[in-house]
C-alpha positions in Angstrom: 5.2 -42.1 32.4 7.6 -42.9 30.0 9.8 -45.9 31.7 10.7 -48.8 29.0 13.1 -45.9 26.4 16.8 -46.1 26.3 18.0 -42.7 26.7 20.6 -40.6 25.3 22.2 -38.5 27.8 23.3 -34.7 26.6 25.2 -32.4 29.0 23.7 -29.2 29.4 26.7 -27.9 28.5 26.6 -29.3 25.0 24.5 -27.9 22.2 24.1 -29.2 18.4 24.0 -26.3 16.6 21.2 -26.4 13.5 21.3 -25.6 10.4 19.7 -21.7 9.5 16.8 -21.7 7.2 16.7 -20.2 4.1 14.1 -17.9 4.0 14.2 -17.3 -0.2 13.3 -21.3 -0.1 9.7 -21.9 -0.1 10.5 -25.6 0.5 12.5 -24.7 3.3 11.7 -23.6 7.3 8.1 -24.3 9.3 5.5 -26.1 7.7 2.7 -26.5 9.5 1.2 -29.1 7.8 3.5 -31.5 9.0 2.5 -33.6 11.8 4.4 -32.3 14.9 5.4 -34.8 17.5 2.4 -35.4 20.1 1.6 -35.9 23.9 5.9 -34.0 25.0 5.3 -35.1 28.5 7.8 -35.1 31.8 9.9 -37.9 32.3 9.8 -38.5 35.8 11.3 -41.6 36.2 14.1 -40.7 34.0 14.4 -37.3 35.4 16.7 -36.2 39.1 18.2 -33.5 41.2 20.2 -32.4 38.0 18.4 -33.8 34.6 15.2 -33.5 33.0 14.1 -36.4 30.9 11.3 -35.9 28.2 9.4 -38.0 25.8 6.7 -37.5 22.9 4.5 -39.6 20.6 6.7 -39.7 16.7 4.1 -41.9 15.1 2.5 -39.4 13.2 5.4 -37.6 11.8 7.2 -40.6 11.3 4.7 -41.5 8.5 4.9 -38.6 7.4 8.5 -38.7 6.3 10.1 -37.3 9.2 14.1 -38.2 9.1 15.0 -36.4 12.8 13.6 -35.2 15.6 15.2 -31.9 17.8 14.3 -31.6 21.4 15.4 -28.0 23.0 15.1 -26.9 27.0 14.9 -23.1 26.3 14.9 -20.4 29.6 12.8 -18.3 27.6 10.0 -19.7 25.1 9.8 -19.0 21.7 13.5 -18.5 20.4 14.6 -19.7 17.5 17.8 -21.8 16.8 20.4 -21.8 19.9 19.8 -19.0 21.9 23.3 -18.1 23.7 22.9 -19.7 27.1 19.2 -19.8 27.2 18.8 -22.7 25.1 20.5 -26.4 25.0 19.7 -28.6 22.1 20.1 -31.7 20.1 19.1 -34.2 17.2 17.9 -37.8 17.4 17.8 -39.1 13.9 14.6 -42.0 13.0 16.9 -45.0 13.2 18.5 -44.0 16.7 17.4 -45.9 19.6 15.3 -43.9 21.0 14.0 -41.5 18.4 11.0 -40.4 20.7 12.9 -40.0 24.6 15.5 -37.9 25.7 17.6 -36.8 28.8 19.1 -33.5 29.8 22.2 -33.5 32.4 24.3 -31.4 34.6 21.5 -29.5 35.3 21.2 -26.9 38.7 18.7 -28.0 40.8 15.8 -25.1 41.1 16.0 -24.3 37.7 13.6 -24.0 35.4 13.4 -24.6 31.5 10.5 -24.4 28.5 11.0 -28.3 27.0 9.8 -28.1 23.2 10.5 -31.2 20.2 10.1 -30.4 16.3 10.0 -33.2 13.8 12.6 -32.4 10.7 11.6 -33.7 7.5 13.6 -34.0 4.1 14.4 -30.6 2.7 15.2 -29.0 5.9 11.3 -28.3 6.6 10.5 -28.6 10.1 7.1 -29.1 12.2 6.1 -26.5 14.4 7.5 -26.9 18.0 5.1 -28.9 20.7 5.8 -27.9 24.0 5.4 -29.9 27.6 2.0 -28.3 28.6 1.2 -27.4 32.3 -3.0 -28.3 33.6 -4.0 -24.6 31.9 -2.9 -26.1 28.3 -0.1 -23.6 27.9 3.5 -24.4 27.6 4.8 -24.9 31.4 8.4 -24.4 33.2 9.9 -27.7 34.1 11.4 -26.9 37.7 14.8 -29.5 37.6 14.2 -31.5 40.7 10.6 -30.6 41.1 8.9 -31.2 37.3 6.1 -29.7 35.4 4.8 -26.0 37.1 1.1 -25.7 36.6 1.1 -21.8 36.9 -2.3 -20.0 35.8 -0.7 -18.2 32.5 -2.9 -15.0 33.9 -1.4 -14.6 37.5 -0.3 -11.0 38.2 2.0 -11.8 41.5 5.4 -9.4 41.1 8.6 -10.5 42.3 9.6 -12.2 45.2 12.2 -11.9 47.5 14.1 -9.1 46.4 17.4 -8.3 48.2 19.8 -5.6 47.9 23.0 -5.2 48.3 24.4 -1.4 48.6 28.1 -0.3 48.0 29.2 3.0 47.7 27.6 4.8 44.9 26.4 1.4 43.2 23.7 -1.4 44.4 23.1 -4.8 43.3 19.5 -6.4 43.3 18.1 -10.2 42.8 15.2 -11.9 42.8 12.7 -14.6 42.6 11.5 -15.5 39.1 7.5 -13.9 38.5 7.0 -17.1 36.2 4.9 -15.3 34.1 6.4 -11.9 33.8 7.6 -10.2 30.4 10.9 -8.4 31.9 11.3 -6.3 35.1 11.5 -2.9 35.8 13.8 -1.2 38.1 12.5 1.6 40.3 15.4 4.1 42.8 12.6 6.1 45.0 10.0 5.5 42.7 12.1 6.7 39.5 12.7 3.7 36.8 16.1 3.3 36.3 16.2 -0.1 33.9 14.8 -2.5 33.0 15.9 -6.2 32.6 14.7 -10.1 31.7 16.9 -11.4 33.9 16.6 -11.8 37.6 18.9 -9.3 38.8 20.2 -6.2 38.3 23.1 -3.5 38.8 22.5 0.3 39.9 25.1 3.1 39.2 25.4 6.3 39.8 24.1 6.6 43.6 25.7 9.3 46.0 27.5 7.6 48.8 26.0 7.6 52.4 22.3 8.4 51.2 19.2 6.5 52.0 17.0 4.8 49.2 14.0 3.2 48.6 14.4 0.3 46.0 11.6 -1.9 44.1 11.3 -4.1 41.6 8.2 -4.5 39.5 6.9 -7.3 36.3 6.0 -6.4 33.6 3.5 -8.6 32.0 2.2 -9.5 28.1 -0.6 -6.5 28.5 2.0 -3.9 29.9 0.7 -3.8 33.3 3.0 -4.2 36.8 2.9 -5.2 39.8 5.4 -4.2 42.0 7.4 -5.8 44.9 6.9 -4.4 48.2 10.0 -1.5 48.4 13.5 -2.3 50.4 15.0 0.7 52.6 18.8 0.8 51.6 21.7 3.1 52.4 24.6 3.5 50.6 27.8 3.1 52.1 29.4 5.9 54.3 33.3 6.9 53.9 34.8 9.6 56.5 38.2 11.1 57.5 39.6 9.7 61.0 40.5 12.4 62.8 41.8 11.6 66.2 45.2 10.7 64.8 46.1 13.5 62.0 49.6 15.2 60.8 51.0 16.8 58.6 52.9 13.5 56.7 49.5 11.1 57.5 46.0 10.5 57.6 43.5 8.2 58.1 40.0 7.3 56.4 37.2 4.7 57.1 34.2 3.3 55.4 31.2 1.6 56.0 32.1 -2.5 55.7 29.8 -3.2 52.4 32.3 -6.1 51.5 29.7 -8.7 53.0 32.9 -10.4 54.6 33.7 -12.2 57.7 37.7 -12.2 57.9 40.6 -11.3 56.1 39.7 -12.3 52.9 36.4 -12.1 52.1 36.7 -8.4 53.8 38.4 -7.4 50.1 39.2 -3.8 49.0 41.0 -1.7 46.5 41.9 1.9 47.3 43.3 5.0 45.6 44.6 8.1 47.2 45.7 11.1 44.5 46.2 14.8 44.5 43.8 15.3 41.3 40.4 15.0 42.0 39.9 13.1 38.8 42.3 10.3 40.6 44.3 10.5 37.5 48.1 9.5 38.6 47.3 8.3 42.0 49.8 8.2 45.0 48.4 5.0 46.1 46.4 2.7 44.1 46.5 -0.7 46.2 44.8 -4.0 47.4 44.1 -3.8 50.9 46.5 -6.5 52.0 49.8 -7.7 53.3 51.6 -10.2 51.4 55.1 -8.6 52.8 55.1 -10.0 56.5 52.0 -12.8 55.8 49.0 -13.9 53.1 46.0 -12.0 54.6 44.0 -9.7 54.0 44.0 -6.2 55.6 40.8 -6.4 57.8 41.1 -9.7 59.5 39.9 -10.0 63.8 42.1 -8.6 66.1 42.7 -8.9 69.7 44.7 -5.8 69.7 40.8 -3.9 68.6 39.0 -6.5 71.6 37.8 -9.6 72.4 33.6 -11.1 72.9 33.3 -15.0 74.3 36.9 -15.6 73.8 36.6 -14.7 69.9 38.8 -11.8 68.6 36.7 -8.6 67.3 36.8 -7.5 63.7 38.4 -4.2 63.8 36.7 -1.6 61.3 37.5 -1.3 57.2 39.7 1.9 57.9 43.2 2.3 56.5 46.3 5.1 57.3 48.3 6.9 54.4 51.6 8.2 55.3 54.9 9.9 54.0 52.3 12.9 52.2 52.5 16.7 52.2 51.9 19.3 55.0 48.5 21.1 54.7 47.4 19.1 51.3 44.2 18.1 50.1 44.0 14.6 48.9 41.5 12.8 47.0 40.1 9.5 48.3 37.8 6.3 46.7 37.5 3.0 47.5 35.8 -0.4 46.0 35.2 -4.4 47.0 36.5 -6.5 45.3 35.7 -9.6 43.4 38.2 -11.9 43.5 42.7 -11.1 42.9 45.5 -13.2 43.7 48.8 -12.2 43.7 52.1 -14.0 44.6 53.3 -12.2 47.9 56.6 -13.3 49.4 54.8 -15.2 51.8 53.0 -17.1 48.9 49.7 -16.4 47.0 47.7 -14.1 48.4 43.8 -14.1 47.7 40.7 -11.8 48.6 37.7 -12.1 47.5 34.2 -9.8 48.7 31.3 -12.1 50.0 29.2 -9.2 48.0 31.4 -9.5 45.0 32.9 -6.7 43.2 31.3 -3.0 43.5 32.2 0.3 41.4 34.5 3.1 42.8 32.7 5.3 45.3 32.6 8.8 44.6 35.7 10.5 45.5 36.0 12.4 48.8 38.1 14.8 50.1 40.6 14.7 52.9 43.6 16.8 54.2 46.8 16.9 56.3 47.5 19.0 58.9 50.0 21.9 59.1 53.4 21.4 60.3 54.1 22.1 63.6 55.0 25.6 64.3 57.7 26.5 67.1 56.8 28.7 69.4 59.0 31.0 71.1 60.0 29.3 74.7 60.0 25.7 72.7 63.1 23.8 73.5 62.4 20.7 72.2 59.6 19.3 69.5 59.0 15.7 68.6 56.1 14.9 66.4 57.5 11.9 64.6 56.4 13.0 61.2 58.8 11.8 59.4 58.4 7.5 60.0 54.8 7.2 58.8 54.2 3.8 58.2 52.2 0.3 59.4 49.2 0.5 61.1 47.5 2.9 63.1 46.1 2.6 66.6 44.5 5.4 67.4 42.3 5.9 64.2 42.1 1.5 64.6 43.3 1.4 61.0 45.6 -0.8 59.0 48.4 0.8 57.4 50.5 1.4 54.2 53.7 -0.1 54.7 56.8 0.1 51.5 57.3 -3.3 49.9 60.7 -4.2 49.3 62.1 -7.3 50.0 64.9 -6.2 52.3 62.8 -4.1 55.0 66.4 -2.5 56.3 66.3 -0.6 52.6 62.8 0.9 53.1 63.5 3.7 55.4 65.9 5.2 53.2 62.4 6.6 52.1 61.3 8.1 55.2 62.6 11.3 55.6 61.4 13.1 52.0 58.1 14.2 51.7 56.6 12.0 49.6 58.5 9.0 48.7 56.0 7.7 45.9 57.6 4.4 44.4 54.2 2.5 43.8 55.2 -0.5 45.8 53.5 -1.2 48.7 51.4 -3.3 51.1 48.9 -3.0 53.5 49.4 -4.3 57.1 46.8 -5.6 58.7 45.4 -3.5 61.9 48.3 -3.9 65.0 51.1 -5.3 62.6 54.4 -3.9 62.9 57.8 -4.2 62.7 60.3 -2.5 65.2 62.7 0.8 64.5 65.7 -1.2 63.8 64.2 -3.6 61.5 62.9 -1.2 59.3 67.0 0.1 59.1 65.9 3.7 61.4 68.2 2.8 64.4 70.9 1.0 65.3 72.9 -0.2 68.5 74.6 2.9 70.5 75.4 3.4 73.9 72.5 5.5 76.2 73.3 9.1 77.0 75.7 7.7 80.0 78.1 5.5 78.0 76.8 2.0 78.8 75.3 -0.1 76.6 72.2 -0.5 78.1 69.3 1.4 80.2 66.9 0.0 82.1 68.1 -3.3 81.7 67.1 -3.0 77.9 69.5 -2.9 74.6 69.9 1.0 73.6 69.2 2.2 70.2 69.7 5.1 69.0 67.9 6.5 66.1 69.6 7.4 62.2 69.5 9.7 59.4 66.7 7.7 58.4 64.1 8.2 61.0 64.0 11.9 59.5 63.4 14.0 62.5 63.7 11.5 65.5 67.8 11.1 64.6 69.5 11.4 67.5 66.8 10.0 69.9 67.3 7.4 72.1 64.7 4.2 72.3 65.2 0.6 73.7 64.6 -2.4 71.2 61.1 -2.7 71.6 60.3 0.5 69.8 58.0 0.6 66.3 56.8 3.3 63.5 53.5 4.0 63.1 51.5 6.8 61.8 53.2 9.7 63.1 54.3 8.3 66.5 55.7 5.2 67.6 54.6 2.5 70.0 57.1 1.4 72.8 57.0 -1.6 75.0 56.3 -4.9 75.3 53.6 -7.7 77.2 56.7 -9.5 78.4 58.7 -7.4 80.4 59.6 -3.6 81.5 61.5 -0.9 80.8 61.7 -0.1 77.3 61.8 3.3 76.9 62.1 6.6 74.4 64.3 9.1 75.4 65.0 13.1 74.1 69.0 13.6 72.8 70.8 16.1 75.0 69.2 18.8 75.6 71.3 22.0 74.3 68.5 24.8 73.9 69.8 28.2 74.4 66.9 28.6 76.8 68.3 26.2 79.2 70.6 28.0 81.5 73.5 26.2 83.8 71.3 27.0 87.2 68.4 25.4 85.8 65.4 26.4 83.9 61.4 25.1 85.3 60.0 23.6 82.1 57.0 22.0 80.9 57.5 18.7 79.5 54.7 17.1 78.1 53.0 14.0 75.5 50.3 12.6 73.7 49.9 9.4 74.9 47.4 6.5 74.5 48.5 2.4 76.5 47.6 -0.2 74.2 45.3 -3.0 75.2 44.5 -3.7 78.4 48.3 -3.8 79.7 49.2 -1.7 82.7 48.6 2.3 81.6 52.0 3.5 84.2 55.4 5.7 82.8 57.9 6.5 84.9 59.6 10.0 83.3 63.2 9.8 84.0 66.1 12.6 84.0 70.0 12.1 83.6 71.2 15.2 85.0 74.7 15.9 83.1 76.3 17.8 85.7 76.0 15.0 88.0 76.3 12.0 85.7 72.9 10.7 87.9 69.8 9.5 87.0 66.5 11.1 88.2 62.7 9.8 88.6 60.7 12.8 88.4 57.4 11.2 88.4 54.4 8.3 87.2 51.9 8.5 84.9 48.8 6.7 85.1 47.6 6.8 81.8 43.5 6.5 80.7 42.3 3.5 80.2 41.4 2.4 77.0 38.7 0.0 77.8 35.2 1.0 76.1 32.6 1.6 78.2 30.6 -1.2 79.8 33.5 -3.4 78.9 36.2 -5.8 81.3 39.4 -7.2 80.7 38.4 -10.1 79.6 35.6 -9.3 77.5 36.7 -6.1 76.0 36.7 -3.0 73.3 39.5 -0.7 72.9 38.6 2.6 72.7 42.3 4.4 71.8 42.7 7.7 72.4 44.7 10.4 72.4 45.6 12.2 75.8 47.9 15.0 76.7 49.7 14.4 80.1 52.4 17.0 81.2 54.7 17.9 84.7 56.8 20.8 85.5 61.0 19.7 85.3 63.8 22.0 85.6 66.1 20.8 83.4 70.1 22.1 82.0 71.9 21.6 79.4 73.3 18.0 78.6 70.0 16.8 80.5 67.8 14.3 78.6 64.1 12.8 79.6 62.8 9.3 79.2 59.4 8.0 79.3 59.9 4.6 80.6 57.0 1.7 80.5 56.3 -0.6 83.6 53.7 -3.3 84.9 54.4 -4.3 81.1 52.8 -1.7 79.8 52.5 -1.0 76.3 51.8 2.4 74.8 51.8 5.0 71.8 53.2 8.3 72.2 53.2 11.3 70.0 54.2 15.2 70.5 57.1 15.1 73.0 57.4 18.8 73.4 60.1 21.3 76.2 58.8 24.9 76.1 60.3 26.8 79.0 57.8 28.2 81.6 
């Protein structure tokens, strides 16, 4: 052990780059015949957590002439010169103190480097390289933090510890070093895909949502293998929601491959296009806000439920809105490795636990028809025109336009496709109200006062497209082709139809059907009153309650709960006239989506 040497410390970041040999010189390059240093041994004392020290015996080749000595840590042995990364080297001349010791630092603990010293003499001829042997005489792997690996140079024992990581139609695999392997060779249900020196490896071209079986085998010096045992995988799934679809919006989930835990280390890029090559995509976004806050898209929610007092994570699923009727769009999705970008909030940063993945394959989804009126309809509402923000029914986030004045936005919201290429996504739950987004504004109710229920009135614009004309009270929101009304902290907010002025409606009266979608939200109370002014009389009416479905998941409470949203028709029988209008009112502080108002007479 090597203990009484002044050493010269060299970052392993730091190399000496040597001078090439001339091969036309037959004075210059390898001589064998000069003494090579002796005894390259493990410097223990002088070695730690992050360095590797080394010494040899110069006594030889110092009387032979020797002017320098070079002393190399290598990852793989036998390269000449300075091998890219693999190799970290440097000089001691004969008249530095020491000439015959040296010290590696800013090593990672774990791993493992050849350790080899040449003698230089005049001329530029060198000594062949001496290595630090392991116990079977053969050059050894110094282990940094461990030392000299005495592995039996003819040990067959494959990989260890191989793990995969599936995405969508890609994979990435690591493992263990074989310490005596030549390379590895990849194997995708027993097919070789690649091979690879290095410890890990990336697979492409898989189909998404398909099982696998995936091993990794050394190759040795003869050209045999040994395999690793084989790792089941799956690829990643991706599906069309369907329990919330229209003709302006739909919705699309996939499997969480992201390796995250929250908001931003759930990272994802997604593109939505017309062309099946995803050339000129609609949207081609980072799934997150950076609008209304700095997170990511996919962060817990209590809205999606609650275990131990912890909020859930909801899943990776995301709503596009403002598209064409009865169109076929095209769909992929990727992790991603790390982006920033400055949000009006501040930076915003995501970043995949699994690091960054290739596109999945594309898929294929499709918007509904639009809604056609049948003949005894007096009234149709399927708020197709304000598609925007999340979605709770299909539990996804949502795009949302990004402009810094949110009043602005909805000037976009009754065309068909408003395509601007500036948006966000908000997170699962996140919305803004009606009026905020510049789609209503403060009117008088149907009766002339200023306020119903004990609530502000609103009453929607020209830019809530179809819903002009409607009346809401201020707790009402956009989402994905409906809206969601109400709040935790109080009652009687409230949508409400204009006027009615069908010809269908006669002055006696006319028995209609009047009837919803509608789903509460959380675990609030599920009860709607359904209200009618009757014009004639200038009176308001209560037809009736609704006790809406529960949303709870099954096997779930209120305090430890899943929200399983759904959609539900409800409808009652109302004779109605001309000037009437309806309400849906919430109470017990209820909170709930509604969709497909619809009058047809009986």
């Amino acid at each position: 052990m090597k203990i009484n040497k002044m050493l010269i410390a060299i970052p392993a970041m730091l190399a000496v780059v040597l001078s090439s040999c001339k091969d036309d010189d037959p004075t210059v390059g390898i001589d064998s015949s000069m003494p090579a240093p002796a005894e390259v041994s493990y410097d223990e004392m002088n070695s730690s957590s992050s360095s590797i020290g080394v010494y040899w015996d110069a006594n030889a080749a110092l009387k032979s002439g020797a002017t320098s000595f070079t002393v190399q840590i290598l990852k793989k042995k036998d390269v000449g010169g300075d091998a890219y990364d693999n190799t970290v080297s440097h000089t001691l001349q004969s008249s530095d103190s020491p000439y015959d010791a040296s010290q590696f630092t800013g090593l990672t603990e774990g791993s493992k480097y050849f350790v080899r010293v040449r003698a230089n003499y005049p001329r530029s001829v060198y000594s062949e390289w001496a290595y630090i042997l392991s116990s079977y005489n053969v050059p050894a792997k110094v282990k940094v933090g461990t030392g000299v690996m005495h592995i039996d140079p003819n040990a067959k024992n494959g990989p260890e510890d191989v793990t995969v990581v599936p995405f969508f139609s890609d994979l990435n695999l690591k493992w263990e070093e074989d310490d005596t392997a030549e390379s590895y060779v990849i194997y995708i249900d027993d097919q070789k895909v690649g091979e690879t020196e290095e410890l890990s490896y990336h697979v492409t071209g898989l189909d998404y949502n398909t099982s696998y079986s995936v091993s990794v085998a050394s190759v040795y010096s003869d050209g045999s293998e040994v395999k690793a045992d084989p790792e089941p995988t799956k690829t990643g799934n991706i599906q069309q929601i369907t329990r919330n679809v229209g003709p302006t919006h739909l919705s699309v989930n996939w499997d969480d491959v992201s390796g995250g835990a929250g908001a931003g280390s759930r990272a994802y890029q997604v593109e939505l296009s017309k062309e099946e090559s995803m050339a000129n995509p609609i949207y081609s976004i980072y799934c997150v806000d950076g609008q209304a806050s700095t997170n990511g898209s996919f962060g817990s929610s209590s809205w999606y439920g609650k275990e131990n007092g912890t909020n859930l994570l909801p899943p990776t699923s995301i709503s596009f809105g403002q598209l064409e009727p009865a169109t076929t769009y095209y769909f992929r999705v990727k992790t991603v490795g790390n982006y920033s970008f400055q949000g009006s909030k501040g930076t915003v940063t995501i970043k995949a636990t699994n690091g960054e993945s290739d596109f999945s394959p594309v898929i294929t989804l499709r918007t509904e028809a639009e809604h056609t009126p049948a003949a005894n309809e007096i009234l149709y509402q399927g708020f197709d025109n304000i598609t925007m923000q999340s979605d709770f029914i299909n539990t996804a986030a949502g795009t949302t336009p990004y402009w810094s004045d949110k009043a602005i936005v909805s000037k976009q919201a009754d065309t068909p496709n408003p395509w601007e290429g500036a948006w966000v996504v908000y997170p699962f739950a996140n919305s803004h109200l009606l009026a905020t987004w510049g789609m209503a504004s403060t009117a008088n109710y149907i009766d002339g006062q200023a306020k119903y229920k004990g609530q502000a009135n609103r009453i929607a614009g020209d830019k809530s497209g179809s819903l002009k004309g409607w009346y809401i009270g201020d707790q009402v929101s956009p989402h994905q082709g409906y809206v969601k009304v109400g709040t935790s902290s109080n009652d009687g907010y409230y949508i409400a139809t204009p006027a009615l002025d069908s010809p269908l409606l006669s002055a006696e009266g006319t028995l209609c059907t009047f009837s919803f979608k509608g789903c509460p939200l959380m675990t609030d109370g599920r009860v709607v009153d359904i209200e009618v002014y009757r014009a004639a009389t200038k009176t308001f009416e209560k037809v009736t309650s609704i006790t809406m479905d529960s949303t709870l998941a099954d096997g779930w409470t209120s305090s430890d709960y899943l929200c399983n949203y759904k959609w539900t028709t409800y409808s009652i029988d109302i004779t109605l006239h001309p000037g009437d209008n309806v309400a849906v009112i919430s109470t017990n502080k209820s909170r709930f989506a509604i969709d497909d108002i619809m009058i047809v007479k009986k």
